[in-house]
Every structure is written in C-alpha cells, then in structure tokens.
N, CA and C of each residue as an Amber inpcrd file, in Angstrom:
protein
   270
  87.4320000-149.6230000 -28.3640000  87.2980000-148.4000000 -27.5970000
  86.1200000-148.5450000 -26.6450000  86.3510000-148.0130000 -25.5970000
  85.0990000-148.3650000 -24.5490000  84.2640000-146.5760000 -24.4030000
  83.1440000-146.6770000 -24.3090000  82.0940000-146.0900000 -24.4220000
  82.3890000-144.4590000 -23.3400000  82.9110000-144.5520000 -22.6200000
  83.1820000-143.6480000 -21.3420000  84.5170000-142.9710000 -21.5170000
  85.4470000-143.4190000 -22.6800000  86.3390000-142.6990000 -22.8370000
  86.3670000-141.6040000 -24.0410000  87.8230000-140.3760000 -23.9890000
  87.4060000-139.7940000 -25.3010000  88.6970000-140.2800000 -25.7380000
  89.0550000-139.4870000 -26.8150000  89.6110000-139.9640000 -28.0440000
  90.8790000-139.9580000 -27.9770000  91.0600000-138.8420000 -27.2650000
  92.2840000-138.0760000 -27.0420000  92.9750000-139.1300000 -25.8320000
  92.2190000-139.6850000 -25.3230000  93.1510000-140.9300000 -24.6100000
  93.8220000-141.8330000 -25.2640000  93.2210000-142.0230000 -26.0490000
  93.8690000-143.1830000 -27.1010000  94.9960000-142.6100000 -28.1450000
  94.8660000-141.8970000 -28.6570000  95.6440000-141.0870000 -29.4980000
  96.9480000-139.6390000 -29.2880000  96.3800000-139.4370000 -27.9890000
  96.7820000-138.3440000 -27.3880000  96.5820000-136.9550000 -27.8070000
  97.2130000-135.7770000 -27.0510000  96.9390000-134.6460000 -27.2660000
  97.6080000-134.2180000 -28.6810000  98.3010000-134.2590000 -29.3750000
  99.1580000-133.7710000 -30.2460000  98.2950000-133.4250000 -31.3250000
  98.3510000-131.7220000 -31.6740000  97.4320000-131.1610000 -32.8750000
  97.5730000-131.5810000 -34.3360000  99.0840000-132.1510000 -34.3850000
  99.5120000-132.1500000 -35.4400000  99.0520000-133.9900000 -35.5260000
  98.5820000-134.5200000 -34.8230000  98.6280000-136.1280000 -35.2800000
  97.1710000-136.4140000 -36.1400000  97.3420000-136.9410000 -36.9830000
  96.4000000-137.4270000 -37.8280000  95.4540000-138.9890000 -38.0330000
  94.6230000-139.1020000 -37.1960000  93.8640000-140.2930000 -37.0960000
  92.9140000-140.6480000 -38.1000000  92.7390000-142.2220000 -38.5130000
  91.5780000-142.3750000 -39.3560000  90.9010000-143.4480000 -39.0520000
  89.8250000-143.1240000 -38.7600000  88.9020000-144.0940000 -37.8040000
  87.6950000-144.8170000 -38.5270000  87.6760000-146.1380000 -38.3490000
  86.6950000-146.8400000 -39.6460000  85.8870000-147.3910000 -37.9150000
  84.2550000-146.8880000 -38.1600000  83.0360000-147.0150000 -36.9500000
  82.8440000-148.5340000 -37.9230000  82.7050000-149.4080000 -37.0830000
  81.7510000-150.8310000 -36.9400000  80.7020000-150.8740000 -36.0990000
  80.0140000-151.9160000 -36.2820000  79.1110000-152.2300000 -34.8910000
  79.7070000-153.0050000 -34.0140000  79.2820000-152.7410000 -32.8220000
  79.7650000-153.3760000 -31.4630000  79.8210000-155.0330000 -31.8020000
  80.6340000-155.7370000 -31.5310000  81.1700000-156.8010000 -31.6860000
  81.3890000-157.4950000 -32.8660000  81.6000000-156.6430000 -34.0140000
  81.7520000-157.3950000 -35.6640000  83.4870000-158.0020000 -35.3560000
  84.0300000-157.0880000 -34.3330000  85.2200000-157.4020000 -34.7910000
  86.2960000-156.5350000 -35.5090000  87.4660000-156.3160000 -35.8960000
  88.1240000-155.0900000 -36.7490000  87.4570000-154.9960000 -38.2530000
  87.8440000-154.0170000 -38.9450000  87.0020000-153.4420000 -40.2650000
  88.1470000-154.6600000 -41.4800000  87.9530000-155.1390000 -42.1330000
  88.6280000-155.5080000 -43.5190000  89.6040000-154.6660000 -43.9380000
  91.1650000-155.1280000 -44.2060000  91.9530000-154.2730000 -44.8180000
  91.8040000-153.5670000 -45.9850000  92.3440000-152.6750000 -46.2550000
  92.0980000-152.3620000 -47.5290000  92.8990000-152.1490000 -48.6990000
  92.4800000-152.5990000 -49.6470000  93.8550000-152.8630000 -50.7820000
  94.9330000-151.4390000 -51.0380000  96.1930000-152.1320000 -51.3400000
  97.0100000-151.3040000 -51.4850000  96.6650000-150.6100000 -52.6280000
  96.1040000-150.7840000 -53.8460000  95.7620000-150.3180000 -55.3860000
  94.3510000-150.4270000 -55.6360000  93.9520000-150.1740000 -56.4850000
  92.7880000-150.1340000 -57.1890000  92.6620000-151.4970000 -57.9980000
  91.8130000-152.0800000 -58.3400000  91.4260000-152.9790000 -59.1850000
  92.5750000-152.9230000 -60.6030000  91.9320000-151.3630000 -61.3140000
  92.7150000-150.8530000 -62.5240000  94.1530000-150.9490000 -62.7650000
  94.1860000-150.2290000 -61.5210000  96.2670000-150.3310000 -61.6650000
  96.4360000-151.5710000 -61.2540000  95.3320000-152.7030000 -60.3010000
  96.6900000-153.5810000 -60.0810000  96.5750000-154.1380000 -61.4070000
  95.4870000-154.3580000 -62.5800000  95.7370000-155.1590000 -63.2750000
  96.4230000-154.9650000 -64.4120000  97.0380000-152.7710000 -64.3260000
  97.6320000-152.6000000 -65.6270000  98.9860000-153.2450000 -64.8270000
  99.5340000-152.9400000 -63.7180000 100.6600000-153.6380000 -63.3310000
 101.0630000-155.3330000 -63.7400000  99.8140000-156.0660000 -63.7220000
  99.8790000-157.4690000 -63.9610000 100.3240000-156.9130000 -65.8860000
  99.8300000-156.7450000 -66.7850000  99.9940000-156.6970000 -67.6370000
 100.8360000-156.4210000 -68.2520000 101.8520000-155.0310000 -67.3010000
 103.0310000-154.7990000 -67.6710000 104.4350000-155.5650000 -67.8010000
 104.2040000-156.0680000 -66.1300000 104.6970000-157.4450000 -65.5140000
 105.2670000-158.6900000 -67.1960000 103.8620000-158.7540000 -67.3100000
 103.4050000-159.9110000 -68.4030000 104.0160000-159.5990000 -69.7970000
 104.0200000-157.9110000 -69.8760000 104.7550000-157.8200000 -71.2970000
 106.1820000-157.5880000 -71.0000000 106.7190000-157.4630000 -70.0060000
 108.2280000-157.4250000 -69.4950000 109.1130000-158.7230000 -69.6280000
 108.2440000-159.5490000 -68.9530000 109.0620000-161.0060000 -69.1080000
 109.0530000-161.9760000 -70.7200000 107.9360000-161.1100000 -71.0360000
 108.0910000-161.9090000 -72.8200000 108.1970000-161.2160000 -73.5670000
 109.5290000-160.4180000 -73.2410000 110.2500000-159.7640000 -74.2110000
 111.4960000-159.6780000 -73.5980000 111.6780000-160.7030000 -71.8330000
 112.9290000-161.0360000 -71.6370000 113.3540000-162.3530000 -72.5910000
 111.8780000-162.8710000 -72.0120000 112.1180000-164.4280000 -72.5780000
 112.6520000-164.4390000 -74.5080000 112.0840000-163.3550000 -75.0900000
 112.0970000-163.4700000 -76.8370000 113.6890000-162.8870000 -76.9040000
 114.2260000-162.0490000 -75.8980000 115.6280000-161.4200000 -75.9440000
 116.6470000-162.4200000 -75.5890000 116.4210000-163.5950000 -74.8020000
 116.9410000-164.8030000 -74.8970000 117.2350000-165.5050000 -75.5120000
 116.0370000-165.3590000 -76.1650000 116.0330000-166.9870000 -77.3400000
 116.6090000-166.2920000 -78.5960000 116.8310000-165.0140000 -78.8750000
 116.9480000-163.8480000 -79.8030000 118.4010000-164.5210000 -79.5280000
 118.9010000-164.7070000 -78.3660000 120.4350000-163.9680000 -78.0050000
 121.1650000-164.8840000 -78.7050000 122.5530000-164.7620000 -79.8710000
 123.4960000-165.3340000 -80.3560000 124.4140000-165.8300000 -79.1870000
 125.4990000-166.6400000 -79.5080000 126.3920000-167.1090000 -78.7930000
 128.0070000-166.9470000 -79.8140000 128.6470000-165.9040000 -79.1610000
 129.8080000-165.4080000 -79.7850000 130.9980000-165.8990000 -78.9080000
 130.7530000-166.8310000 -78.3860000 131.6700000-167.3620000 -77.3400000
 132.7410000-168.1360000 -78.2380000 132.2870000-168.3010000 -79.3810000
 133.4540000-169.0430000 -79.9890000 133.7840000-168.3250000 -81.5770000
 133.8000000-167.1960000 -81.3730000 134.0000000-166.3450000 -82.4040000
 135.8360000-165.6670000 -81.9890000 136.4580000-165.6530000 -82.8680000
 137.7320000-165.2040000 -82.9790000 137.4160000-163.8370000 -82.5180000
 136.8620000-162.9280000 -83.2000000 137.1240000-161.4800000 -82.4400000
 136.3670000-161.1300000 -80.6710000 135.7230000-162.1260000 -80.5680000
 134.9230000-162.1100000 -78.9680000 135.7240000-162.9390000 -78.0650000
 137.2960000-163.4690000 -78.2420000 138.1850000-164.1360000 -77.3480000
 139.2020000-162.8740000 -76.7620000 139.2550000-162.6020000 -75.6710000
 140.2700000-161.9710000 -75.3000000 141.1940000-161.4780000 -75.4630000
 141.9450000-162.6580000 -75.3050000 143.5730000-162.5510000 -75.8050000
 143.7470000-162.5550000 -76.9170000 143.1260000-163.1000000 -77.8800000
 143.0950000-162.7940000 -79.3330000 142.4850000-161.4340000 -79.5770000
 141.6570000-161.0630000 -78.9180000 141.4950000-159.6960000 -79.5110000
 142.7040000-158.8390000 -79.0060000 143.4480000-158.9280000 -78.1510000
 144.4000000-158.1970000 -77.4420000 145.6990000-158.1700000 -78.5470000
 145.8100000-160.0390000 -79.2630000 147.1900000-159.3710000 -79.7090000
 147.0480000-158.8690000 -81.3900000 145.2980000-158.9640000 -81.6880000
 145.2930000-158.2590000 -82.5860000 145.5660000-157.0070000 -82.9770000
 145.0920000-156.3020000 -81.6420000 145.0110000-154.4330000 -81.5720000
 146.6550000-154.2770000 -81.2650000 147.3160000-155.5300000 -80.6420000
 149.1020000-154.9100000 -80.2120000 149.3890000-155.0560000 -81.7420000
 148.9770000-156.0500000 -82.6020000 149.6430000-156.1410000 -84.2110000
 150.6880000-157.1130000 -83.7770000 150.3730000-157.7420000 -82.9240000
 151.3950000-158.8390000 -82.7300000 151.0940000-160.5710000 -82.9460000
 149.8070000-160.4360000 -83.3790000 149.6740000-161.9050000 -83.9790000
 150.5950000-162.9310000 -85.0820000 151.0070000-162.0570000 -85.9430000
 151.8920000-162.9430000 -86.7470000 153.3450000-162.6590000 -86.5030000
 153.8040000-162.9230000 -85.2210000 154.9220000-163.3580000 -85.0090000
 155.4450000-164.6360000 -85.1290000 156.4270000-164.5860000 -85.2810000
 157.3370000-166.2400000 -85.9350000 158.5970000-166.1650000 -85.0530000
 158.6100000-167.3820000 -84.0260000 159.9790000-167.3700000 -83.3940000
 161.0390000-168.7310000 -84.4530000 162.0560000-168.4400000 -84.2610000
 162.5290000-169.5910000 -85.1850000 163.4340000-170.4140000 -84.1320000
C-alpha cells in the first residue's frame, strides 16, 4: 500500500465488506501465514487419525475368509433356500 492513498481504494466502497489487515514494517515483505488449527486440535486430529487406522489394520488381520465355506457360495446358498439340492436325475 503506498502512503498517499486511503483504504477504500483498495478495497472499495462497500459497507458490508469485511477486511483484515496484518501492519508490518516497510520492506519486511508479506506477514507469515497462519495455521489453519491450533497446535491442540491439530495434534488431537493426528491421534485420532492414528487410532483409526489401527483398528483398520487389527479389523483386517481380525477378518476370516469364508470364501470357501458352503453356506457363503451363491448358488449353493440359492438352491438350498429353493430345497432343491438333493435332486437326482436318472
């Protein structure tokens, strides 16, 4: 911003617009961003994060494999519920 202007040039007239202005000294350069969170939350977030995936990972290793179980096949479960499994053609 140069010294001879006001504010309202830069921003314009509008009552309803809302500016937030961080003052430096003349030639530092722009101000440092500023974090999206707090210290606190980001690190309860890391933690949550941390207990989420190792209790994907334990629900994994937890997980059975019924892929070769008679009542978890399809079509066998299908012609169980028709009652048509023990048919005999001759």
């Amino acid at each position: 911003m140069l010294k001879g202007k006001k504010l309202y040039e830069y921003i314009g007239k509008n009552e309803k617009t809302k500016a937030i202005i961080k003052i430096t000294k003349a030639g530092t350069g722009a101000p440092a961003r500023e974090p999206l969170m707090d210290k606190d939350t980001h690190h309860k977030v890391i933690k949550e994060k941390a207990k989420k995936e190792e209790e994907l990972k334990k629900m994994q290793e937890d997980k059975e494999d019924f892929s070769n179980s008679v009542w978890a096949h399809p079509p066998d479960l299908k012609t169980k519920l028709y009652g048509v499994s023990d048919i005999k053609w001759k």
